[in-house]
C-alpha positions in Angstrom: 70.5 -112.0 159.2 71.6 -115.7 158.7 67.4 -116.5 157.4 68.1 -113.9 154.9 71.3 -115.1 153.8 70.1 -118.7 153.7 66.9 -118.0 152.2 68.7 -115.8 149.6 71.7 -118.1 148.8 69.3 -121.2 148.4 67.4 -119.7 145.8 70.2 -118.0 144.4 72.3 -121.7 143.9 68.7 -123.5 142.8 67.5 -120.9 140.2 71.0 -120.3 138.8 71.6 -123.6 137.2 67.4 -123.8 136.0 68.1 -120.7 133.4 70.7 -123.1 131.9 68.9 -126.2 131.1 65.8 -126.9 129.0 62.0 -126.2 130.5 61.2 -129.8 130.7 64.6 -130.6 132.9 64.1 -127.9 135.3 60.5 -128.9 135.9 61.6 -132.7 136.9 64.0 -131.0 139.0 61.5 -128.7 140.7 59.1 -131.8 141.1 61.9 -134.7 142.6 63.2 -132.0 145.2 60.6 -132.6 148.0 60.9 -136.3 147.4 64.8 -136.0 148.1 64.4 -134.3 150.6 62.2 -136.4 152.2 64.8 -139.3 151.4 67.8 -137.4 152.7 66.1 -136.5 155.7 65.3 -140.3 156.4 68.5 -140.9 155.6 69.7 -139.1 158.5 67.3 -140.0 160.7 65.5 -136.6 161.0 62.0 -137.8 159.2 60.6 -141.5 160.1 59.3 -142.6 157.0 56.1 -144.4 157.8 53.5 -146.9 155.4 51.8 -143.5 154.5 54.7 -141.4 153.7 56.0 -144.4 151.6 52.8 -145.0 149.5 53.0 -140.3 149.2 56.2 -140.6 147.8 55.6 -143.8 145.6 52.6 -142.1 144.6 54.6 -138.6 143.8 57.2 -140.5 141.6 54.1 -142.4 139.4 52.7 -138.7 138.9 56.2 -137.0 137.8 56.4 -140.3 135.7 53.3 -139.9 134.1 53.9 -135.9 133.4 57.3 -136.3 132.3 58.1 -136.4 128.7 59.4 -139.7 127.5 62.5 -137.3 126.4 63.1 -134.6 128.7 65.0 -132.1 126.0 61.9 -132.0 124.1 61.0 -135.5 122.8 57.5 -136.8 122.7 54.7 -135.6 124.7 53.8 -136.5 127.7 51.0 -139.4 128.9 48.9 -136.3 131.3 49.5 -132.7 129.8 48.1 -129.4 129.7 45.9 -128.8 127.0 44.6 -132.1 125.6 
């Protein structure tokens, strides 16, 4: 019962707020989550972050750099995107 509530109310408190902000925001959301949690579990002392796990989450935040619009409410496009 409590996996089904948790699961549930998790993706009921994440997906609520996405329907309410642009595309381009809710995909830089989606993409820094893992990284924070990564951070916040470090933080706490629950993850060790290691050379390699540093260098994966240096190297995640260069990608969502590199895919993320210059202006996130719809300016420019970005340096890597779909279509060419």
């Amino acid at each position: 019962m409590y996996g089904l509530f948790s699961f549930a109310l998790s993706y009921a408190v994440m997906y609520w707020p996405l329907v309410r902000v642009t595309a381009g925001m809710a995909a830089l959301v989606l993409a820094v989550l893992p990284l924070v949690t990564l951070l916040l579990a470090a933080a706490q002392l629950l993850q060790r972050l290691g050379r390699g796990m540093l260098f994966g989450l240096l190297l995640a935040l260069a990608g969502i750099v590199l895919a993320t619009p210059s202006g996130v409410h719809g300016g420019s496009q970005a340096l890597i995107h779909p279509g060419g």
